[in-house]
MARBATOR-303032 format. One record per residue: residue in one letter; x negated, y, z of N, C-alpha, C in turn. Coordinates in pm, 1 decimal, padded with zeros to 6 digits. Each point is the difference from the previous one (the first is absolute). Example, Ala and Ser with C-alpha at 12.3 -4.5 7.8 and 13.67 -1.06 7.14 Angstrom:
R type n_c1 n_c2 n_c3 ca_c1 ca_c2 ca_c3 c_c1 c_c2 c_c3
R A -01319.0 -00569.0 00780.0 00089.0 00119.0 00000.0 -00090.0 00120.0 00000.0
R S 00035.0 00105.0 -00072.0 -00082.0 00119.0 00006.0 00077.0 00109.0 00073.0
//
This chain:
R type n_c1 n_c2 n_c3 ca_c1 ca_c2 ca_c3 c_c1 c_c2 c_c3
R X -08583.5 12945.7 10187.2 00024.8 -00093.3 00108.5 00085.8 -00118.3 -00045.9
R X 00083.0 00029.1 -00075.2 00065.2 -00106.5 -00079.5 -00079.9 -00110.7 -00071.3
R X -00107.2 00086.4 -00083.0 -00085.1 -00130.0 -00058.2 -00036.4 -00083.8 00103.0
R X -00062.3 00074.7 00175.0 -00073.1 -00106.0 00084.6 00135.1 -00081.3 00014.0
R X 00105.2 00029.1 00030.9 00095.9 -00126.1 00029.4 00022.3 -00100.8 -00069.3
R X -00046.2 00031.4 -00111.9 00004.7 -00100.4 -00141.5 -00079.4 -00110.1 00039.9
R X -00132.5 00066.9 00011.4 -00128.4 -00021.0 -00024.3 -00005.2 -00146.8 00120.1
R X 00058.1 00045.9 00092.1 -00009.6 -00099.4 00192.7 00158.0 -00087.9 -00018.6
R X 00088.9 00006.5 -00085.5 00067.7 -00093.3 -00028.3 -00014.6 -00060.0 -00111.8
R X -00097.4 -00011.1 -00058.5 -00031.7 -00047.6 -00139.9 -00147.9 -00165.9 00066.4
R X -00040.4 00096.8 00080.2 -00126.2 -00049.8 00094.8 00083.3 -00096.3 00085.8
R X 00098.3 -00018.5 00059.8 00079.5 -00098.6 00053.1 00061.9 -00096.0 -00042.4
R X 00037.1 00058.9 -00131.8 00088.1 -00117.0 -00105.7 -00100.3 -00126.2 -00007.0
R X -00141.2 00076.1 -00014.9 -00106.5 -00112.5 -00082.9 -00003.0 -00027.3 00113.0
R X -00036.4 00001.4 00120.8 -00022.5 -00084.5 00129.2 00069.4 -00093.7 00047.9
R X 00157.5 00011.1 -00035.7 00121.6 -00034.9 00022.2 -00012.0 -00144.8 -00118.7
R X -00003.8 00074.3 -00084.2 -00053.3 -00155.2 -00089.9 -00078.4 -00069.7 00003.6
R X -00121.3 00003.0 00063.3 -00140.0 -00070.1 00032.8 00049.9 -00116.4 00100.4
R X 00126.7 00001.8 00072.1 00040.0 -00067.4 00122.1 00118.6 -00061.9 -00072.7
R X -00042.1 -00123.4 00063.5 00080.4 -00086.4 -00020.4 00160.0 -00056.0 00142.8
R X 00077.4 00072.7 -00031.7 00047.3 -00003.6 00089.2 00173.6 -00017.6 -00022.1
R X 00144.3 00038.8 00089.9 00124.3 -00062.0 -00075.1 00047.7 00174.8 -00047.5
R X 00061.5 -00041.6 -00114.1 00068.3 00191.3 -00035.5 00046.3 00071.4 00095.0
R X -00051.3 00100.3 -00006.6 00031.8 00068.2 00076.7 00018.9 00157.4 -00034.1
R X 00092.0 00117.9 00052.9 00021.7 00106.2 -00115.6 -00127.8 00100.4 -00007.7
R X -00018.2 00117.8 -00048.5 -00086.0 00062.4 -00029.6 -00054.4 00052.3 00126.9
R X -00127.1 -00033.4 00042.9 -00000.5 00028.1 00114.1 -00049.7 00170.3 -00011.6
R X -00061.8 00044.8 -00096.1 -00057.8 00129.2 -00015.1 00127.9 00113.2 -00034.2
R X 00084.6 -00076.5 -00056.9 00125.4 00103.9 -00045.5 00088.3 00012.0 00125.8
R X 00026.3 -00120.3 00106.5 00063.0 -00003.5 00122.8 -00066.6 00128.5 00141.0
R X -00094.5 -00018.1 -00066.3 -00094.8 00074.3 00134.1 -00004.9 00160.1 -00056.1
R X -00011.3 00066.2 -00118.0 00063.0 00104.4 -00041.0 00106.7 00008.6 00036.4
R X 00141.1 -00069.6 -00071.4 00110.1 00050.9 00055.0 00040.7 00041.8 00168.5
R X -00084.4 -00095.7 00044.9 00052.2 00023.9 00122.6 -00071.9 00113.2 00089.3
R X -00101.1 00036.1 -00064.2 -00051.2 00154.0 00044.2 00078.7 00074.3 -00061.9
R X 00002.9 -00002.7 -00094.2 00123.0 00116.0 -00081.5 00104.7 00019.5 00060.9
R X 00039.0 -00127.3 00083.1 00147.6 00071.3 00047.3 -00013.9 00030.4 00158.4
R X -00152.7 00010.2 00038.9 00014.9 00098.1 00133.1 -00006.3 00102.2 00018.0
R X 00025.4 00063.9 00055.0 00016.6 00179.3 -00000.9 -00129.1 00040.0 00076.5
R X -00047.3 00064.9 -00103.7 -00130.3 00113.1 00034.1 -00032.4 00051.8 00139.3
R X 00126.6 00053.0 00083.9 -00011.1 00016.0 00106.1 -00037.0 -00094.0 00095.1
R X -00018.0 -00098.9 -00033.2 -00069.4 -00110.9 00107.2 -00153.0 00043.0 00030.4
R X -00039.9 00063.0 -00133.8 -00160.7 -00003.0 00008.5 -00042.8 00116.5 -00036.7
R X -00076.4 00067.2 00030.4 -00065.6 00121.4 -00079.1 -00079.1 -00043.6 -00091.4
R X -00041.6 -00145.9 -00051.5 -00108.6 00024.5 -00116.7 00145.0 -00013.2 -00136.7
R X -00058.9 00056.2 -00092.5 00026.7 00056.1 -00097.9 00103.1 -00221.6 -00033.4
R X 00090.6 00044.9 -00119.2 00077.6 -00120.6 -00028.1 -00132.6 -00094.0 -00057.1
R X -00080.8 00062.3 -00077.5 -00074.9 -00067.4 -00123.4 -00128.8 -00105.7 00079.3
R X -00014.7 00094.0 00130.8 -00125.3 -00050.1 00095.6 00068.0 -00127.6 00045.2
R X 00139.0 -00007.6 00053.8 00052.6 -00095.7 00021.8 00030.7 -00133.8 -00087.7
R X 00013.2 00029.2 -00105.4 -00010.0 -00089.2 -00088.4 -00068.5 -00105.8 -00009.8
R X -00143.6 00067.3 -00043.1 -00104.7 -00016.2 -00028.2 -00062.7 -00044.8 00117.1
R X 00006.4 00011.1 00125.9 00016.6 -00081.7 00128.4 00042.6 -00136.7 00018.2
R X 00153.8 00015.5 -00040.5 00046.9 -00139.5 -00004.4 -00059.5 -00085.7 -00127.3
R X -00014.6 00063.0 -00150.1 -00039.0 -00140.4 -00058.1 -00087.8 -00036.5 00028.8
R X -00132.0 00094.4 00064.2 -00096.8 -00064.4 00027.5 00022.0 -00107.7 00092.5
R X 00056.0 00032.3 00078.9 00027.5 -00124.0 00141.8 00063.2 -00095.0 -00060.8
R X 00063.8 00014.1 -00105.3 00115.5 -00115.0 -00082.9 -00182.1 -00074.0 -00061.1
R X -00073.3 00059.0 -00056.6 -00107.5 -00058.1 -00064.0 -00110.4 -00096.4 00140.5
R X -00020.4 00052.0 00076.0 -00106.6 -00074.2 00079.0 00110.1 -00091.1 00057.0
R X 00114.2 -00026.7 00031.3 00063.6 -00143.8 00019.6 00019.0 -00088.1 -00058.2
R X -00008.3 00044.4 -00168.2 00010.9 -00099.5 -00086.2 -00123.9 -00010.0 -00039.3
R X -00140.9 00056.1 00012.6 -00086.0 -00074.4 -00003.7 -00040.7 -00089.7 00134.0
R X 00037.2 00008.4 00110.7 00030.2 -00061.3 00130.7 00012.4 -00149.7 -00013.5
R X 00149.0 -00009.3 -00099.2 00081.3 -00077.0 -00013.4 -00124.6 -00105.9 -00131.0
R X -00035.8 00108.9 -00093.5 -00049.5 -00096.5 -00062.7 -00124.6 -00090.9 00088.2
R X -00086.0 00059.4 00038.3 -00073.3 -00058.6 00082.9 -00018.3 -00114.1 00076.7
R X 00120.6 00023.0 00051.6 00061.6 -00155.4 00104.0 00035.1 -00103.2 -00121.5
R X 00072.1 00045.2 -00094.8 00039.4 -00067.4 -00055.6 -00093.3 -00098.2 -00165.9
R X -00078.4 00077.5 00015.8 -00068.0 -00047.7 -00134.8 -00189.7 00036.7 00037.0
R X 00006.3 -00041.0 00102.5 -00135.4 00023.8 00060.1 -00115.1 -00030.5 -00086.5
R X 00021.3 -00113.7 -00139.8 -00137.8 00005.5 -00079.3 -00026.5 00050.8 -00047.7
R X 00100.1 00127.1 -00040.9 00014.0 00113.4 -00091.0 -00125.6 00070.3 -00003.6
R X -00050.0 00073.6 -00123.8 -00078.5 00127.3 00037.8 00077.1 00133.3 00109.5
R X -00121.5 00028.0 00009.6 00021.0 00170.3 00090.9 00151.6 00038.4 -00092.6
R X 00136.9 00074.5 00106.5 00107.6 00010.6 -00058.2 -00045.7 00105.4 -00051.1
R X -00107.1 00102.5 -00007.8 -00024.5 00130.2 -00036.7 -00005.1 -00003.8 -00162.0
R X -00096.8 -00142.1 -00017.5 -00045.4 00004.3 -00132.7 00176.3 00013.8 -00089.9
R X 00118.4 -00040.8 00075.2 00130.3 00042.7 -00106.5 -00014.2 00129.0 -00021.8
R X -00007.1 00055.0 00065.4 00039.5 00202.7 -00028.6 -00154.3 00090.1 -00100.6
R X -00135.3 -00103.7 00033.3 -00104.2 00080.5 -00016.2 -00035.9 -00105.5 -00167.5
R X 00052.5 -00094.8 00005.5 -00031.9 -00071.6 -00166.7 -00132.3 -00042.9 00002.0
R X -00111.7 00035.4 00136.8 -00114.6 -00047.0 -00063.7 -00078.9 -00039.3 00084.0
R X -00030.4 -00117.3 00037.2 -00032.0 -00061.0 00158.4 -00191.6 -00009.0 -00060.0
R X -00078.3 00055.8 00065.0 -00155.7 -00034.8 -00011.1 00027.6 -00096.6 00097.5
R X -00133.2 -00066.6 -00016.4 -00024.1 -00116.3 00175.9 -00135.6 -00021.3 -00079.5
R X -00041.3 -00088.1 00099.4 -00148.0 -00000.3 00017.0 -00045.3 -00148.5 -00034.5
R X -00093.8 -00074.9 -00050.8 -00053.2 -00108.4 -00041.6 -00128.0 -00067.8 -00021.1
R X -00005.5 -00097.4 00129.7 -00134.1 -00048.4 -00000.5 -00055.7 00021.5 -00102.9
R X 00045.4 -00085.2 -00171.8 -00119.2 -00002.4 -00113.8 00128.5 -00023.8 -00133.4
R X -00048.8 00031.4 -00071.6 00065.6 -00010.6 -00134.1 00000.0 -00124.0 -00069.8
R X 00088.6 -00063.2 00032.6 -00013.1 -00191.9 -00111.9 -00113.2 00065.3 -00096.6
R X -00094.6 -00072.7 -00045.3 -00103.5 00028.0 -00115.2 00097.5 -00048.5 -00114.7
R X 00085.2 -00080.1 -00011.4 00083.3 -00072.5 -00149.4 00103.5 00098.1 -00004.9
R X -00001.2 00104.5 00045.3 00141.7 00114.2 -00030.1 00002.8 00048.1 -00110.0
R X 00028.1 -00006.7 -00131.0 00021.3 00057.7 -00071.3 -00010.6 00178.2 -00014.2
R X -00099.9 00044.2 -00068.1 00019.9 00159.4 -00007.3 00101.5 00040.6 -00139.6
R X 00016.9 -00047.8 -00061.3 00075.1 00033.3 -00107.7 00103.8 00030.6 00050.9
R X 00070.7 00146.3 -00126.7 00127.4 -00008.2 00031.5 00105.5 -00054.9 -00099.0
R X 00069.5 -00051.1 00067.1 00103.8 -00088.2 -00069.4 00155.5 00001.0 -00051.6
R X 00036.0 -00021.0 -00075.7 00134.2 00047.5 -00029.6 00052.4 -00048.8 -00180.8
R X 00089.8 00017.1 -00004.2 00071.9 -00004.2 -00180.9 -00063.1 00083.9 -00073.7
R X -00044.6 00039.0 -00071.2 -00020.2 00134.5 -00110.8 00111.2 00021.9 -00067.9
R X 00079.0 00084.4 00036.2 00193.4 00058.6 -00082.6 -00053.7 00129.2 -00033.2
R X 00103.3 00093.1 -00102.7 00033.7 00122.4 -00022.8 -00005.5 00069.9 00128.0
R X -00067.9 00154.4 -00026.3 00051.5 00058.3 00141.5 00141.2 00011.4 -00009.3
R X 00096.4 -00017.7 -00080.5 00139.2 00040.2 00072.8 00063.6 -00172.9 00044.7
R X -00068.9 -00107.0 -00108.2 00007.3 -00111.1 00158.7 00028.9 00006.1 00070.6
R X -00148.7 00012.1 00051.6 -00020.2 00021.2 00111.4 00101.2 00062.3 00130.6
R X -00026.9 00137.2 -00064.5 00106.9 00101.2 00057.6 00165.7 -00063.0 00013.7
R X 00011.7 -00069.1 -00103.1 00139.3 -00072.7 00048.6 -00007.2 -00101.7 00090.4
R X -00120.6 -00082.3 -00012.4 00024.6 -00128.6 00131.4 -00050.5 00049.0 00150.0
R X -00032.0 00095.1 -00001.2 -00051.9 00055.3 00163.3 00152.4 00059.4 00038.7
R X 00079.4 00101.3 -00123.2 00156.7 -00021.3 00062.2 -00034.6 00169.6 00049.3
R X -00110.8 00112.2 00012.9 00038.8 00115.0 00012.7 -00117.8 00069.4 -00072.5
R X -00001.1 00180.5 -00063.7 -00073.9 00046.3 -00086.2 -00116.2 00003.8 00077.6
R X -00104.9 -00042.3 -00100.8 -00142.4 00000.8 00047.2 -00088.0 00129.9 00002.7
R X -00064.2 00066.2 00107.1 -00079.9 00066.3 -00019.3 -00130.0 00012.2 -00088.5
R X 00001.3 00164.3 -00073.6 -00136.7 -00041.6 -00093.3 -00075.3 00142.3 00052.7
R X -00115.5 -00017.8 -00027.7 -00120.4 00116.0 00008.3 00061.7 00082.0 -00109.3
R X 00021.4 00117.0 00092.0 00016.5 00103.3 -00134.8 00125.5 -00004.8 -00109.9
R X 00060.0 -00130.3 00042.9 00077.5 -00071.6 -00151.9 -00071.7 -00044.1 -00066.5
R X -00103.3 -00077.9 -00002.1 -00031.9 -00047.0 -00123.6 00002.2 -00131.2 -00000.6
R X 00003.8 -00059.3 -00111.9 00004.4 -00170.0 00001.5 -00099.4 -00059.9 00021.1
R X -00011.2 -00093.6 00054.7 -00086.5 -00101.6 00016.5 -00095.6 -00068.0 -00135.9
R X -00089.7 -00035.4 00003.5 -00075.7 -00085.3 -00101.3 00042.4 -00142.6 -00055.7
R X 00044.7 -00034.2 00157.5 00071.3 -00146.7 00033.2 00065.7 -00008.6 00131.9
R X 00082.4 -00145.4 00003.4 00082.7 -00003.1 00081.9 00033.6 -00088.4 00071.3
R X 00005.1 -00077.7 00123.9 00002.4 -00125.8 00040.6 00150.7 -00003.2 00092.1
R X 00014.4 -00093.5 00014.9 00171.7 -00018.8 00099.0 -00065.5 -00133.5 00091.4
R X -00020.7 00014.0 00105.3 -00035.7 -00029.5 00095.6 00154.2 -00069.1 00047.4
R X 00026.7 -00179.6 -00005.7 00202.8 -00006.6 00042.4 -00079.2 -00116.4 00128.5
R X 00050.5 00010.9 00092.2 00035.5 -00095.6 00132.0 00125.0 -00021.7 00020.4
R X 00076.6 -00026.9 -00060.1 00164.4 -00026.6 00055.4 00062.5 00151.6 -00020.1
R X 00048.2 00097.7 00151.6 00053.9 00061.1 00053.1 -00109.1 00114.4 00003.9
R X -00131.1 -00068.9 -00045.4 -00082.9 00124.9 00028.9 -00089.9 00020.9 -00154.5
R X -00003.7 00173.3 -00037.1 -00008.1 -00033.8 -00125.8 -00125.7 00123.9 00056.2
R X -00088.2 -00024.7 -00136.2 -00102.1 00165.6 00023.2 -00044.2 00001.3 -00141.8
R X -00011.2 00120.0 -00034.7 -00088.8 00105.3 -00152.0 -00141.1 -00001.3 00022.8
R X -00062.6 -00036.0 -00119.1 -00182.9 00043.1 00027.7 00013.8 00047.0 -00112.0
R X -00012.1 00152.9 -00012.0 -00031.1 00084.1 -00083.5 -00145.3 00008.3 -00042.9
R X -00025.8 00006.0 -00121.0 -00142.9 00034.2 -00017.2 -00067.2 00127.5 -00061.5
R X -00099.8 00060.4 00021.3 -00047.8 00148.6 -00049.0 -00172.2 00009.1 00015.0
R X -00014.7 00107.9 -00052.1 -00134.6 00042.5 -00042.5 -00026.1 00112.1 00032.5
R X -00078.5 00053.2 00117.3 -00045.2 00136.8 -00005.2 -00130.1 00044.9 -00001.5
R X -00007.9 00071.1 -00080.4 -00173.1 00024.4 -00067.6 -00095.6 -00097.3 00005.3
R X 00087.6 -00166.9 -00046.8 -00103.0 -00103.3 -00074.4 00031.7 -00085.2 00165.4
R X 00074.7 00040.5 00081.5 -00032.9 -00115.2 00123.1 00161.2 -00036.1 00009.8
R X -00012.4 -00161.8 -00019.3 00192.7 00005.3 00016.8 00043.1 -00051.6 00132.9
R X 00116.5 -00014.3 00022.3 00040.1 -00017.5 00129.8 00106.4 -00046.5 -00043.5
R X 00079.9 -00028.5 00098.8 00128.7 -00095.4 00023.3 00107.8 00035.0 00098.6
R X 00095.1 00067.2 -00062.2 00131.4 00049.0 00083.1 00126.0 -00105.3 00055.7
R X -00021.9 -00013.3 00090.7 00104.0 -00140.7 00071.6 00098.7 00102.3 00047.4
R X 00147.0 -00082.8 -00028.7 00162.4 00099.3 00079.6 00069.9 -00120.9 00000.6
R X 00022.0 -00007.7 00139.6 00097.4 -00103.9 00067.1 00067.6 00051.7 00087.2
R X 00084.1 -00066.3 00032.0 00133.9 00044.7 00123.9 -00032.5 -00089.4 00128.4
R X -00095.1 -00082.9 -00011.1 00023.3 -00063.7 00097.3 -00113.1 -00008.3 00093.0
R X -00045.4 -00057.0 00106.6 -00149.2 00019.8 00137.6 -00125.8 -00068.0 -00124.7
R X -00091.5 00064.5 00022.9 -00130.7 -00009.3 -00058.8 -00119.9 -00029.6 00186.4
R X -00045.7 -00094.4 -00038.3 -00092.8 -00026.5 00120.3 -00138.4 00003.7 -00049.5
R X -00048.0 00059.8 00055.6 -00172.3 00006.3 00003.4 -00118.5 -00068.8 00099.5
R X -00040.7 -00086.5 -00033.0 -00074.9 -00101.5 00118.6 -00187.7 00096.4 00045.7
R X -00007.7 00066.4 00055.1 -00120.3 00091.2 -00010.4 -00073.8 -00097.7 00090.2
R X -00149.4 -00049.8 -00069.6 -00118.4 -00158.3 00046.4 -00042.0 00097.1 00134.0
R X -00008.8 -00075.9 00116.8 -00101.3 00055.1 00036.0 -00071.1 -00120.8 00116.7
R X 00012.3 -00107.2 -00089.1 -00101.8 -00131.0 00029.4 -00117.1 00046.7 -00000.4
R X -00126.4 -00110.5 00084.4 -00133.9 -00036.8 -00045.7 -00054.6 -00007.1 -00141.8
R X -00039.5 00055.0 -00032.5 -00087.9 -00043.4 -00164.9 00125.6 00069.2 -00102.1
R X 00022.3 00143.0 00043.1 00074.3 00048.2 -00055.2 -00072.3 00150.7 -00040.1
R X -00101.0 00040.2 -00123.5 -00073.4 00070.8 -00027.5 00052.5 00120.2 -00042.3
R X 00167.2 -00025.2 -00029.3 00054.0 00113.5 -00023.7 00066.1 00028.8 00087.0
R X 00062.6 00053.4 00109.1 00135.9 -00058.8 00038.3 00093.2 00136.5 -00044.4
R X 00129.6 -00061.4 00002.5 00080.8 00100.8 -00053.3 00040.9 00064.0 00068.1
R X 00023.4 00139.8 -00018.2 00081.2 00135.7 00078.9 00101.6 00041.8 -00039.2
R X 00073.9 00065.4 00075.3 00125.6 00041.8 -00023.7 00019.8 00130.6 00075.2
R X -00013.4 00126.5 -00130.4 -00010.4 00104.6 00083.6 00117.0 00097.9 -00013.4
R X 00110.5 00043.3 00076.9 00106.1 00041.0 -00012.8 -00008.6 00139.5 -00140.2
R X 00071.6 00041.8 -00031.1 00002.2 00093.2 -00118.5 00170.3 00053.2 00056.1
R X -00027.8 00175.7 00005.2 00114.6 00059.1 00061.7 00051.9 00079.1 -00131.5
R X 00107.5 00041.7 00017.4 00084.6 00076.8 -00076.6 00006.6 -00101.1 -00190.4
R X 00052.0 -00114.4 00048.5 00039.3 -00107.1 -00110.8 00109.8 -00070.2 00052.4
R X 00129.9 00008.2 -00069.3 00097.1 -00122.2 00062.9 00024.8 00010.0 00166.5
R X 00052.4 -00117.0 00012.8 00000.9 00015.2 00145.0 -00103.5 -00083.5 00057.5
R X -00091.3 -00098.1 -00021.0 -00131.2 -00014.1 00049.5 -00083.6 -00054.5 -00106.7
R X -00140.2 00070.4 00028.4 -00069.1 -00089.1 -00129.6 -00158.4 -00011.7 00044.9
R X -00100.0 -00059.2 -00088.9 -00104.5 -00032.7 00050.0 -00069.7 -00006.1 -00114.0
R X -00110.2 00012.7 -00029.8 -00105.8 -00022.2 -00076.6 -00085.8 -00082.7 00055.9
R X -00033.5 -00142.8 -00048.5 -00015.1 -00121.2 00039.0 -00133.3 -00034.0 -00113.4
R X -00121.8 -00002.2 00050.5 -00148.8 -00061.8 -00034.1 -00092.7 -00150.3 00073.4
R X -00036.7 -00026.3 -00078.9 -00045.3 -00158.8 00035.1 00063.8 -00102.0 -00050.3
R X -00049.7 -00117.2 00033.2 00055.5 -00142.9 -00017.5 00156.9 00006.7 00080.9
R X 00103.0 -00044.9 -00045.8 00097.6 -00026.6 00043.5 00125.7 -00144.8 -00056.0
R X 00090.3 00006.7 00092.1 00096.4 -00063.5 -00066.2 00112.2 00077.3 -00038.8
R X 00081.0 -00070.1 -00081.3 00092.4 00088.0 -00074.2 00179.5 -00081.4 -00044.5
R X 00094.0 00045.9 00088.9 00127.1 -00097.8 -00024.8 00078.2 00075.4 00022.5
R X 00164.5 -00056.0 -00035.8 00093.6 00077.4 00000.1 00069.4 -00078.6 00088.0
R X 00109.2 00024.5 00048.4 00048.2 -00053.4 00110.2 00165.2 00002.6 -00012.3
R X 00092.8 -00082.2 00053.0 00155.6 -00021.7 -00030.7 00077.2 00151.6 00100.4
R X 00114.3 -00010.2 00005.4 00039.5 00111.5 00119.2 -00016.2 -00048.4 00108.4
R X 00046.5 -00083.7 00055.4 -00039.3 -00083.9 00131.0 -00145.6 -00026.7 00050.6
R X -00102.1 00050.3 -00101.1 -00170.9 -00015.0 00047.5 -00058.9 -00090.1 -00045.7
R X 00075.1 -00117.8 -00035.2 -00094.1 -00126.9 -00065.2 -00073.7 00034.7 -00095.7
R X -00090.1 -00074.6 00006.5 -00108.8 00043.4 -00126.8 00053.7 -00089.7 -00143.0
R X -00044.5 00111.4 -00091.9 00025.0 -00090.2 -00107.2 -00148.7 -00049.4 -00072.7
R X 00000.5 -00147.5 -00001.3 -00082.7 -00063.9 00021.3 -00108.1 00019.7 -00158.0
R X 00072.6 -00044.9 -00080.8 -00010.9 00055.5 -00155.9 -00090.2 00135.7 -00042.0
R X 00053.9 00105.6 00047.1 -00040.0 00096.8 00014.6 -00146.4 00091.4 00080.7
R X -00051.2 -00135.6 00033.0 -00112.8 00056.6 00111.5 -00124.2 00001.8 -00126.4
R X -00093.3 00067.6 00028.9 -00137.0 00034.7 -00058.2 -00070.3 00096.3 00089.9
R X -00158.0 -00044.7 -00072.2 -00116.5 00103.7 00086.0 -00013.6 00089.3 -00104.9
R X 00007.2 00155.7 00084.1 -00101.6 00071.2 -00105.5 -00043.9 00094.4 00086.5
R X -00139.2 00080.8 -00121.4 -00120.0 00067.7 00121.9 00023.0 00174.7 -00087.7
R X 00122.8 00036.6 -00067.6 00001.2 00064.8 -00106.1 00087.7 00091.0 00092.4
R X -00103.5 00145.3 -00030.1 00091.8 00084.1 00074.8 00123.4 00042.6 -00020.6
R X 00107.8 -00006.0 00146.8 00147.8 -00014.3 -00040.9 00033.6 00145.8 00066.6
R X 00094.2 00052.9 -00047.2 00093.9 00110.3 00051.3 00131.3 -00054.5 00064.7
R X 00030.6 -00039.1 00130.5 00124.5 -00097.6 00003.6 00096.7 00135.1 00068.4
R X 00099.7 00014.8 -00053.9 00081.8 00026.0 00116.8 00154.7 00022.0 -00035.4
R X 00122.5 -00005.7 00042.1 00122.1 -00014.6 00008.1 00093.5 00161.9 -00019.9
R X 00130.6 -00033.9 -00067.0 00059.3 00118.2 -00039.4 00154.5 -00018.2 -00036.2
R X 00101.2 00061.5 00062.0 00135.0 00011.6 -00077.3 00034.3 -00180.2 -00016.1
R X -00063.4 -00064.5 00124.2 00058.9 -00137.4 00006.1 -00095.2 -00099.2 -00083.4
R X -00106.8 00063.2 -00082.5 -00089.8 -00085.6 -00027.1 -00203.5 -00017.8 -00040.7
R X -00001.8 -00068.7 -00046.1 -00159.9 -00030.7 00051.1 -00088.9 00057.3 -00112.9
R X -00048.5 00026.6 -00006.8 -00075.9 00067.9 -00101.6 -00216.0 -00057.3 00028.2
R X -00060.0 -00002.2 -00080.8 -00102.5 -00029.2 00002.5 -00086.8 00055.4 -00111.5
R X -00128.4 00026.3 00014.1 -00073.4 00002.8 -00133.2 -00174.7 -00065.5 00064.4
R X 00014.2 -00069.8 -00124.7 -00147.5 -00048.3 -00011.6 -00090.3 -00007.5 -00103.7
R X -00123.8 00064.8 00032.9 -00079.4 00023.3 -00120.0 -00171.8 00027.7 00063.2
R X -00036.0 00011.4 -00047.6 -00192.5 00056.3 -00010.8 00065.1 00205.1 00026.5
R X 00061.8 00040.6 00107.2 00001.5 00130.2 -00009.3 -00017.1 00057.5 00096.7
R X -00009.6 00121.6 00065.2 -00018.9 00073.8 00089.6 00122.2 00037.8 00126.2
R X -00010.7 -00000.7 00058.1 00105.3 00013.4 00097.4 00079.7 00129.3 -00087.1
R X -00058.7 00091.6 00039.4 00075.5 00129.7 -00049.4 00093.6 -00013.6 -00124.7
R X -00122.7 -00107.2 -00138.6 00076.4 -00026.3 -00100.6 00101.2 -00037.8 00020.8
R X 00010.8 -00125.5 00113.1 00103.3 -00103.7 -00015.8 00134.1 00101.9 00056.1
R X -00012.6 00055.6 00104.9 00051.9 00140.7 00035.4 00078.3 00086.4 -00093.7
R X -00071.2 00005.0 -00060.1 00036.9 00159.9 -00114.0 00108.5 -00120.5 -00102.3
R X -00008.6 -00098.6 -00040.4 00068.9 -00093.7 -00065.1 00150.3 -00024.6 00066.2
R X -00003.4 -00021.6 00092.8 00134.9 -00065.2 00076.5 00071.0 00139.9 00028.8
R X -00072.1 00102.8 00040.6 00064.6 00145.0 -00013.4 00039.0 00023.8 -00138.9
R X -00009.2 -00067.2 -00100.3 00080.7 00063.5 -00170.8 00088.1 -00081.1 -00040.0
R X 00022.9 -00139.8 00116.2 00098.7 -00072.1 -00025.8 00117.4 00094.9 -00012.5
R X 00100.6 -00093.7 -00129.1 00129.4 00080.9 00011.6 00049.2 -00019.7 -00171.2
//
């Protein structure tokens, strides 16, 4: 129960920062203490239910707050969930599918993203790209499994997925949830768009591309994880399960 308290004041901090607003003290550590120091006998639910009561209520006011306040924002959800899909008439035809980045050492790499990178199994990569936007940095790992390679992306920060579903759109892309991975994830087929996004939701503009290459997307321990390649769901599956 301790980790969830972590977990729902950790989830506030980042919300708390997304808003632009005057200092003000911890609002997630204030709203604990002050359950902590009421006496049990007020309530029959257990101390921990109470808790976990109030930060939540500490959380839907400050996304409340963001709302009013920064209304062009994306959905405030996409802070806590890292990975906003939305939907899109048609795909610019001049989007770039390549992926793009520096070619560094994997331990580069691993130093300019700033935390240890996940590998399949442990093993190293073939090659290595550093993906830098300012404040927002991401890894494209590269690998080979039985002759088909793919591409391991790890970032900390919102990954957006534009899924077509315009006129004269022969593919259109899906996005089909995938359970027991991270805390949400999706296995994503078709034409799509593909960007990373600031904490506050803006898109980062740099960063956008189409691709029709099946992706494994989904989020973990605060960050984004992806794989793309010519592979099978299950494959892509059985892969992100040996991360570590």
């Amino acid at each position: 129960m301790q980790g969830e308290m972590e977990r729902l004041e950790n989830d506030i901090a980042l919300l708390s920062r997304a808003i632009i607003f005057p200092e003000t003290p911890s609002l997630a550590s204030r709203v604990r203490s002050q359950i902590e120091r009421e006496s049990p006998a007020r309530d029959a639910a257990p101390r921990w239910q109470l808790a976990l009561t109030g930060v939540a209520a500490a959380a839907v006011a400050l996304a409340f707050v963001a709302g009013v306040l920064a209304p062009a924002r994306d959905a405030v959800a996409d802070i806590f969930d890292r990975i906003n899909i939305f939907e899109t008439e048609e795909v610019p035809q001049d989007l770039t599918r390549d992926i793009t980045g520096t070619e560094l050492s994997f331990e580069e790499v691993q130093a300019a993203v700033g935390f240890p990178l996940r590998l399949p199994d442990g093993a190293r990569p073939n090659s290595a790209l550093l993906q830098d936007f300012g404040q927002v940095r991401a890894a494209v790992l590269f690998y080979e499994q039985k002759g088909t390679p793919y591409a391991l992306f790890e970032t900390n920060t919102q990954v957006g997925k534009g899924i077509s579903t315009g006129k004269g759109v022969t593919d259109p892309g899906q996005a089909q949830p995938v359970t027991g991975l991270g805390s949400e994830a999706y296995w994503l087929t078709g034409l799509r768009i593909t960007q990373y996004q600031e904490i506050d939701g803006a898109v980062i503009q740099q960063s956008t591309r189409a691709t029709d290459v099946n992706t494994l997307l989904w989020s973990q321990d605060g960050r984004v994880f992806r794989i793309e390649g010519d592979l099978t769901r299950q494959e892509a599956i059985a892969i992100a399960n040996s991360l570590r």
